[in-house]
N, C-alpha and C positions, 0 to 999 in steps of 0.2 A: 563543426558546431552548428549547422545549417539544420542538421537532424534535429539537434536540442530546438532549434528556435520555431521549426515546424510542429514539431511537439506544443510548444509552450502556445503557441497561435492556437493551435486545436485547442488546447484543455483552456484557456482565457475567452477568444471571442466569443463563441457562441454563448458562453454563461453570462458574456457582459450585456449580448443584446438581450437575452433573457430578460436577466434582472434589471437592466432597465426601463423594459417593454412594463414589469410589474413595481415602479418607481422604488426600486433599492438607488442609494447614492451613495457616495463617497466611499471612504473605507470600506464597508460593507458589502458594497456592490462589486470592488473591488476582488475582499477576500470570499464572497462570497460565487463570484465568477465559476473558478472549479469545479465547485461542487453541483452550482447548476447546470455543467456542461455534464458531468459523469451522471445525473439527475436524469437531464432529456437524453442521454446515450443509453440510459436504463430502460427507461418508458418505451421511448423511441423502438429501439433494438426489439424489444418484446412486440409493442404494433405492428412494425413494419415487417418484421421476420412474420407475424401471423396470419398478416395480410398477405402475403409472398413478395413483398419489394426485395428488391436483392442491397446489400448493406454496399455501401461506397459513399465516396466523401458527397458526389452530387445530390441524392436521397438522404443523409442525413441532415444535409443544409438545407434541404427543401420543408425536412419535418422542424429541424428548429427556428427556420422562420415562419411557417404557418405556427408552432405554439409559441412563437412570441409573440404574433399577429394578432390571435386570438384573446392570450392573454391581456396583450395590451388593451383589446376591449373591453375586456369582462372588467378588468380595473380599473378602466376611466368611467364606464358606466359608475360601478359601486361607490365610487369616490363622489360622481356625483351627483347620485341618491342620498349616500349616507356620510357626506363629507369628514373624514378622518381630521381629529382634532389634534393637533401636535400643542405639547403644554407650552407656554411662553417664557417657564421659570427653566427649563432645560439647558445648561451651561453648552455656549456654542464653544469649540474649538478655532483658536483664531491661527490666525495664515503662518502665523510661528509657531504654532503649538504644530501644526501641519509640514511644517519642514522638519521640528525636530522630530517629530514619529520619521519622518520619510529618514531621515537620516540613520535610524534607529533600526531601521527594516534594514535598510542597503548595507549596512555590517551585517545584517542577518542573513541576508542574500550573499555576500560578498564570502563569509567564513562557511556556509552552506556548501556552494559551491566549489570553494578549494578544497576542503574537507571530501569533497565524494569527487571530484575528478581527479582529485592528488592518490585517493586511495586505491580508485578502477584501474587508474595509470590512462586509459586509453576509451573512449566510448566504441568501439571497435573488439573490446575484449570481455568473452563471457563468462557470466558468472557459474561456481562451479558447484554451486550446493545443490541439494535434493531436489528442491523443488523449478527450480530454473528453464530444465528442460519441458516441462510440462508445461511450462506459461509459454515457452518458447513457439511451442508444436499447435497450442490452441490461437496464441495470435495467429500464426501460418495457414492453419486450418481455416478459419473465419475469413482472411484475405484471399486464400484461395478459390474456395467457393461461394463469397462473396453472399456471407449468410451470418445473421445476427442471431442464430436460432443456436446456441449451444447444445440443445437434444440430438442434434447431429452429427454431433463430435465425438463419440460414443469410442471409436476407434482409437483416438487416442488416449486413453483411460484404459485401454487392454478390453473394452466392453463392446466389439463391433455391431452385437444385436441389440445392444438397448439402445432402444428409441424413444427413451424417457431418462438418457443421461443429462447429469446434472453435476456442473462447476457455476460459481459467480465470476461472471465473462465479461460484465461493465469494465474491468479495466484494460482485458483484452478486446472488445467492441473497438473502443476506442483508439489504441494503439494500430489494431486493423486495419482501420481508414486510412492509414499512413501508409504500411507496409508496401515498399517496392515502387513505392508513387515519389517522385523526384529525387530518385536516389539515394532511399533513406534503405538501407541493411537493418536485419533483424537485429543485430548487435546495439548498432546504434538506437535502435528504436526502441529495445528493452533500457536501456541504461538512459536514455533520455527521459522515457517517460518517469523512473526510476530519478534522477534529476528532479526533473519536476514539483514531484513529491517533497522533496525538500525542498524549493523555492516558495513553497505553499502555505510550508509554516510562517515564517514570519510575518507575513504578510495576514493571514489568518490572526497571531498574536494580536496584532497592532489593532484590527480593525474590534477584536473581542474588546480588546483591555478599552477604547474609547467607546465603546457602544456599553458599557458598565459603567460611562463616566469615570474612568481612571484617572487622574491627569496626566495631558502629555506627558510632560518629564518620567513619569512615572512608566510611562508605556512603550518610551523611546529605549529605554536600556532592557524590558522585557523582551521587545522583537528583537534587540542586537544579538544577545544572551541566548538564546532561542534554539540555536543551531550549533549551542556549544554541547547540549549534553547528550549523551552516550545512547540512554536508554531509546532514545528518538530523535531520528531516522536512522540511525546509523546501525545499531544491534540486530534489527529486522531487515537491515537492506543488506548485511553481511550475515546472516542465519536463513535459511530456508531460501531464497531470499522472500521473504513474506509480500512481495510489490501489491495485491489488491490491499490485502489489511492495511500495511503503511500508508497506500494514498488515500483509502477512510481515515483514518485517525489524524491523518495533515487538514482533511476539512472538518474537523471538529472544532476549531478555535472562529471557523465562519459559523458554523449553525448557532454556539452561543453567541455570536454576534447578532442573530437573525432573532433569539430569543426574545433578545428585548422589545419586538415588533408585539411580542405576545403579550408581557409586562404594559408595556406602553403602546397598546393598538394603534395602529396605523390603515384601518381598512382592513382590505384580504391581502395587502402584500404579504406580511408574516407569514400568513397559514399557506399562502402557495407557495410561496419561496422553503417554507420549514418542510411541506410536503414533498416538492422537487428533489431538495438536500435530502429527506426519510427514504426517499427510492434509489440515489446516489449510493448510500450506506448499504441499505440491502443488498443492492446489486455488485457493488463492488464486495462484500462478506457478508452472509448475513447476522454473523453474532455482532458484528455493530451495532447491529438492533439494541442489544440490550445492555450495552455501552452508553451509546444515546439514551436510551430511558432511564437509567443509575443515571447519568447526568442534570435530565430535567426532571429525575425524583428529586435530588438534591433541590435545584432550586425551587422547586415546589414544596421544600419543606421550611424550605428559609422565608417563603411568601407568606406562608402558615404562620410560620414563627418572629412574623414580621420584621426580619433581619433586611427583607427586601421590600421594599413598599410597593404594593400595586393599590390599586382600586380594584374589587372583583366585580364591581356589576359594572364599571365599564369594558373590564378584560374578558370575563364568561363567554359572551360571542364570539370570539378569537378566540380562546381557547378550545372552544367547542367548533368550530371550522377548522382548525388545526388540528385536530385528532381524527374529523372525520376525513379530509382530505390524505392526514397521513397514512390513516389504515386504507384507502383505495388506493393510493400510489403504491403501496408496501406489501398486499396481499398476494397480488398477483405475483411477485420475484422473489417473494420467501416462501411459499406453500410448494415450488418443487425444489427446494431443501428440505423438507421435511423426510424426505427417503431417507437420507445420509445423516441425520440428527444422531440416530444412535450410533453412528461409528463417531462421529465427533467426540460424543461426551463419554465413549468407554477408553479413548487416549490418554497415556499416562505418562509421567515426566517425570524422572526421578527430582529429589529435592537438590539443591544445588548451595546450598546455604545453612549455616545455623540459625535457632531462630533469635539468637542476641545478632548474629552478623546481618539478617535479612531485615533487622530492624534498624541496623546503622545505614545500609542499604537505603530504607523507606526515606530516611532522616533526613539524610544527602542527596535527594534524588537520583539516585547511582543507578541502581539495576543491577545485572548479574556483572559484578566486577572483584578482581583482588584486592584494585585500592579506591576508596570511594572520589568523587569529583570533590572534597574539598573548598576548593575556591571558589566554587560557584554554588556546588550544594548548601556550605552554611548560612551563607550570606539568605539562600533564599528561603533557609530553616528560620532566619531573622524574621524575614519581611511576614511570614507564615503570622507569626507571633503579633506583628505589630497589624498587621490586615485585622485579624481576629479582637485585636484590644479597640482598634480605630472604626471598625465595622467597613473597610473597604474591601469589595466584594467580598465578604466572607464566607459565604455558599463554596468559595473555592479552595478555603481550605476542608469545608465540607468533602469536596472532592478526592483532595489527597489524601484525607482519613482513610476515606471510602476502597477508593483502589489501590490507595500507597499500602493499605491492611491487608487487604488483598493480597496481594503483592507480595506481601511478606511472610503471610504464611502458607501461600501455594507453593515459592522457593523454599521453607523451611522445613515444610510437614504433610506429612500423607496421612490418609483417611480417608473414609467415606463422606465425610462431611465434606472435607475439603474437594472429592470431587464433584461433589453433587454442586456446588456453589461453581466451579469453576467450566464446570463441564462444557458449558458456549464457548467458551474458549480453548477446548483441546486440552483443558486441565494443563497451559502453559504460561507458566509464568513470564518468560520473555511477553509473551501478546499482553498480559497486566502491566511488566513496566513501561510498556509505550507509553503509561498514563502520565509518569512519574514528571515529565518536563511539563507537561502542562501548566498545573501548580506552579512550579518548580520556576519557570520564567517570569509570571507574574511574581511572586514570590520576590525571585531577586530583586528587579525594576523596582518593586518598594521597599525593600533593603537600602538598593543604593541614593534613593533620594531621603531615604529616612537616615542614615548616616550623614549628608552632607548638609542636612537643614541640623541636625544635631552638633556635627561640629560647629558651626557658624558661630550656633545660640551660644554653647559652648566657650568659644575662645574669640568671642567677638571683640570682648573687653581687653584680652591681651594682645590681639592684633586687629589695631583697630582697620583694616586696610579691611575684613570680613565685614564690619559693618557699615562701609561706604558704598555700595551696589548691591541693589537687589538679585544680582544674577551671581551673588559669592557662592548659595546653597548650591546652584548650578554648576558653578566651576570645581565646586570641592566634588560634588556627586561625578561629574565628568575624569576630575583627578583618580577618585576611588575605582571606576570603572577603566580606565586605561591602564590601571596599576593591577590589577585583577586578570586585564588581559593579557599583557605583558608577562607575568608570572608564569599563568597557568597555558600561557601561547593558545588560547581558545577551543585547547584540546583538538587541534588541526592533528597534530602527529597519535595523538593517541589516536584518537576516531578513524583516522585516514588508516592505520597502519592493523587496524579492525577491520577494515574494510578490505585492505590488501589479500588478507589469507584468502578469500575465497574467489579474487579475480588476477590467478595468476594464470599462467599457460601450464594449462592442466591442477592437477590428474584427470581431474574427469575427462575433460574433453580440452584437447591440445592443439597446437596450430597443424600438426604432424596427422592428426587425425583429421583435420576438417579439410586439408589437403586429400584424404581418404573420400571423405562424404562426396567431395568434387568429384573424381574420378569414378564414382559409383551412379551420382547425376548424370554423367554423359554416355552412360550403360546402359541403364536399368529401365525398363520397357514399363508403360504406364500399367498399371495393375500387377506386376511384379513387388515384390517385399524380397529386404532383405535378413538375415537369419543374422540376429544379434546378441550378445551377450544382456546380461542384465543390468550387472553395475558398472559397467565398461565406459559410459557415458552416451554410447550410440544412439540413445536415445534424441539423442540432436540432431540426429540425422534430418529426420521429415521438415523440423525447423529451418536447419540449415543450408539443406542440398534438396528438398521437395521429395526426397526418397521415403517411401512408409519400410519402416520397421518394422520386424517381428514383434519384437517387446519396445512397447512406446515408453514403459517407465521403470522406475528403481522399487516397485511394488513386485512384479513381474504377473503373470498370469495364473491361474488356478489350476489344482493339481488335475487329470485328466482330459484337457486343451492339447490341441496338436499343438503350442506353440511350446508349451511345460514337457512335453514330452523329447522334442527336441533340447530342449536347454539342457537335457537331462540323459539326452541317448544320442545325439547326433553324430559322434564319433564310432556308430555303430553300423555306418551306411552300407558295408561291406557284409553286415551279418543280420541285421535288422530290418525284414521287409518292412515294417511298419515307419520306419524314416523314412523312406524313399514317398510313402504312401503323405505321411504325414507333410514332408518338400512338397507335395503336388499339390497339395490341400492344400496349402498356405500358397504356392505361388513364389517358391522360393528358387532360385537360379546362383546367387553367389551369398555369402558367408565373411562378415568381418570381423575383426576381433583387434582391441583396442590394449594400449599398455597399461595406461592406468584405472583408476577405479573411484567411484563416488566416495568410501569410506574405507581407512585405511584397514581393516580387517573383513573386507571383501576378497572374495579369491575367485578365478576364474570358475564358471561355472562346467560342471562334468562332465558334459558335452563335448566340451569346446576344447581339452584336454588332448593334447597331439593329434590334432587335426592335418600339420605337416605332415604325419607319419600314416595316414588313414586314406587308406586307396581311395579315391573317386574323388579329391578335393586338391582343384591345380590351384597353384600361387599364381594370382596374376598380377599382384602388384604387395608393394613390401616399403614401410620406411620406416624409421626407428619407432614411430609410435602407432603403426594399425597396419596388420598383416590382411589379405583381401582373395577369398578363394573364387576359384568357379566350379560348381559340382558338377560334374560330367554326368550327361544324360540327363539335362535339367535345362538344356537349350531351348529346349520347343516346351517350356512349363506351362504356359498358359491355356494353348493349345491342347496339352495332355489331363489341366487343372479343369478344359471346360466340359474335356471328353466324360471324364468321372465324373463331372458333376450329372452329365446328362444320363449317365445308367443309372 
């Protein structure tokens, strides 16, 4: 757990001194920490890669105390010039309203955390879907050469000559710093950061729901709740596994909290802090973008519609520093996405739902499931109802209209419409119902204190023991919510047991293979590759064992590539001059081939097809799950790889 806790240091202090350099406090400062550390890790990353600093934990803490330094100037200056006026009539949160939220988180933290270690089984074991390996290879790649410039990562993407390759590497940046530095493994470091992510919600929760003036009570059962439902973090940490999107969308409950800086000005803390978090987002995906703006569309429409009270000729200045600050913090890490925009939005997903089932779905805040969450979905179907009738925060069911509709008809129905709308997001509906807790916690939180102030009233007069303490509503809401938990066991075993399929030993990649990957590290001569299948998992190789790949991913490479050509003729080294030629080129010396496979209707690739039985390919090592050749007359590769290259 040493790993988890060096994680959690990294992704909290630097944001703390941050935001308190730019006078964020309490809650806020708190959930907003995160998002300002993946913020300066955006920024940061992009200056100092451009400047040529080389990326390590020392240079990065150099650049986030110079801009907290900085900042903390530029804000005690403006504050006082143009002293920030805080209203007098603003309900303070008092030192028990302050325990009960804390209490309220640390169930949130407490179910969070068994919930995703009970399901990984082990921080130690990796994950086995699509996209795993490739977060794997790019944290590696960045720690290795100790370079925050993702343009040069090109190789791992199957793209060695683009010099203009482009992934969102803020999460990988970060994770970087860590890698190999006090004995933190890539395993451990992916599934920590992965942790994390989930620790971030509730705490995130709590500080939104009180920075809307929620009342405690109310805020306390929404963070506990928090990390019970399905759609988020759990569906995206066992799918893809999505880790950059997941940890944007865990700091989304701080930026609304950051929001109300802009509502109710505070100076320029808001607009730098909302800027910070605007380049956090980008860099860790950049369709967050337009996540975050569907969000503060909403409350911009409810300020409109004066659901939400502002002043705008005190607010206009803030919001107009906050938009220009956000578009320079944001320009610069989304404009090289703009290459890859059209493969994004032409990605298609079949429907996964009917559109009456994708509506019970929205209803429940469920997500893609067989049986909706029930016990926690209606209750927070309730508080939905009673927010909207009371007017507390009601922008937020603004919200869950918004993308719970979403939502519902990107899993129900296909179209051109529906792509076009969805297209920032891969036209996937798992990435929409991340939305779905959001709502969906506050929601509950005012369900269940709106139940226990109703039974009170209720049956006050039959027992009269409800109307002797002001703290009955309390106790019955406390009863409701323990009985709730009880029940539905806070969907530890569902969620966990979601999470299990894709972190067991194997298919993809197994402990039998990575025993392979070792055995290939203690071989394989720097600038050598090794000749791999496609879906086999081998792709963890570079991750794992620092060995580069033929085929770094489950895309594989383009038809007429010497690496395509191999995958495809390699078994033909006895008849095929152009293999031999093709080995030389590539740098290739031995040959692995792995039992299982990324996706069950994967089949080994044509190549690799009796490779036992194909003269020029010794076995030199063998265990139940990765066979490991060496091609004779491929000894001296490098040497023959530089001779060619030089006629």
């Amino acid at each position: 757990m040493s790993a988890a806790l060096l994680v959690l240091l990294l992704l909290w202090v630097p944001g703390l001194l941050f935001g308190a350099a730019v006078r964020l406090r309490g809650w806020t400062l708190a959930a907003a920490a995160p998002a300002l550390t993946y913020g300066l890790v955006a920024v940061g990353g992009l200056l100092l890669g451009e400047l040529g600093f080389s990326w390590t934990l020392l240079t990065f803490g150099a650049w986030t105390l110079a801009a907290s330094a900085v900042l903390f100037a530029v804000t005690t200056l403006v504050q006082r010039r143009w002293p920030a006026r805080v209203d007098d009539d603003e309900p303070r949160v008092s030192r028990r309203g302050h325990l009960v939220v804390g209490a309220g988180v640390a169930v949130g933290l407490a179910v969070g955390a068994v919930t995703f270690l009970r399901g990984i089984g082990s921080l130690n074991r990796l994950a086995q879907d699509w996209d795993a390996p490739h977060h794997g290879n790019l944290v590696r790649w960045l720690a290795e050469h100790q370079t925050s410039l993702v343009s040069s990562a090109g190789a791992i993407g199957n793209q060695p000559e683009n010099a203009n390759y482009f992934y969102p590497a803020t999460y990988h940046q970060l994770l970087a710093l860590l890698l190999d530095q006090f004995g933190v493994t890539l395993p451990q470091l992916l599934n920590s950061g992965a942790l994390s992510t989930v620790l971030v919600w509730p705490v995130g929760i709590a500080a939104m729901g009180l920075a809307w003036k929620l009342p405690a009570r109310m805020v306390a059962p929404a963070a506990a709740v928090s990390t019970w439902f399905s759609p988020f973090p759990y569906d995206s940490l066992w799918r893809g596994p999505l880790w950059p999107y997941v940890a944007g969308i865990a700091l989304l409950p701080a930026v609304l909290a950051l929001a109300t800086y802009l509502i109710r000005p505070r100076g320029i803390t808001g607009p730098v802090a909302i800027a910070v978090s605007v380049a956090a987002l980008v860099g860790l995906q950049p369709s967050l973008a337009f996540i975050l703006a569907g969000l503060l569309g909403v409350i911009f429409l409810a300020c409109v519609f004066r659901l939400v009270p502002i002043d705008w000729k005190r607010a206009w200045p803030t919001l107009v520093a906050m938009g220009v600050l956000g578009v320079v913090a944001a320009v610069p890490l989304i404009l090289p996405s703009l290459g890859s925009a059209g493969g994004v939005a032409a990605m298609v997903w079949p429907s996964e739902a009917t559109p009456a089932g994708a509506f019970g779905q929205m209803l429940t805040f469920s997500g893609v499931v067989d049986f909706p969450q029930w016990w926690i979905g209606l209750p927070a179907l309730f508080g939905m109802v009673i927010m909207v009738k009371r007017r507390l925060m009601v922008w937020m069911a603004g919200v869950w209209l918004a993308f719970g509709g979403l939502y519902a008809v990107t899993v129900s129905l296909e179209g051109a419409v529906i792509q076009r709308l969805t297209g920032y997001f891969y036209n996937d509906h798992w990435r929409l119902a991340v939305m779905l807790p959001l709502p969906g916690s506050i929601g509950f939180g005012v369900a269940v204190v709106a139940l226990g102030t109703w039974v009170v009233a209720r049956y006050r007069d039959r027992v009269p023991a409800l109307g002797r303490s002001p703290w009955a509503p309390v106790a019955v809401s406390v009863v409701f919510f323990l009985l709730i938990g009880l029940i539905s066991g806070a969907y530890v075993g569902r969620n966990s047991a979601r999470l299990a399929g894709n972190y067991q030993n194997g298919p993809t990649v197994s402990d039998g293979e990575l025993e392979a990957y070792r055995w290939l590290a203690g071989r394989v001569r720097p600038g050598e590759r090794v000749m791999n299948d496609v879906f086999d998992g081998s792709g963890w190789l570079y991750a794992m064992a620092k060995v580069e790949p033929v085929e770094w991913t489950f895309y594989g490479t383009p038809a007429g590539t010497p690496s395509n050509f191999l995958t495809k003729h390699l078994n033909e080294l006895d008849e095929n001059p152009g293999v031999r030629e093709a080995l030389t080129e590539l740098r290739v010396r031995y040959v692995i081939v792995g039992r299982g496979f990324v996706r069950k209707e994967n089949r080994i690739a044509p190549g690799f097809v009796g490779l036992d039985r194909t003269p020029g390919f010794v076995e030199v090592f063998r265990n139940s799950d990765s066979v490991i050749y060496e091609i004779e007359g491929q000894e001296d590769v490098l040497e023959g790889a530089a001779a060619a290259a030089g006629r």
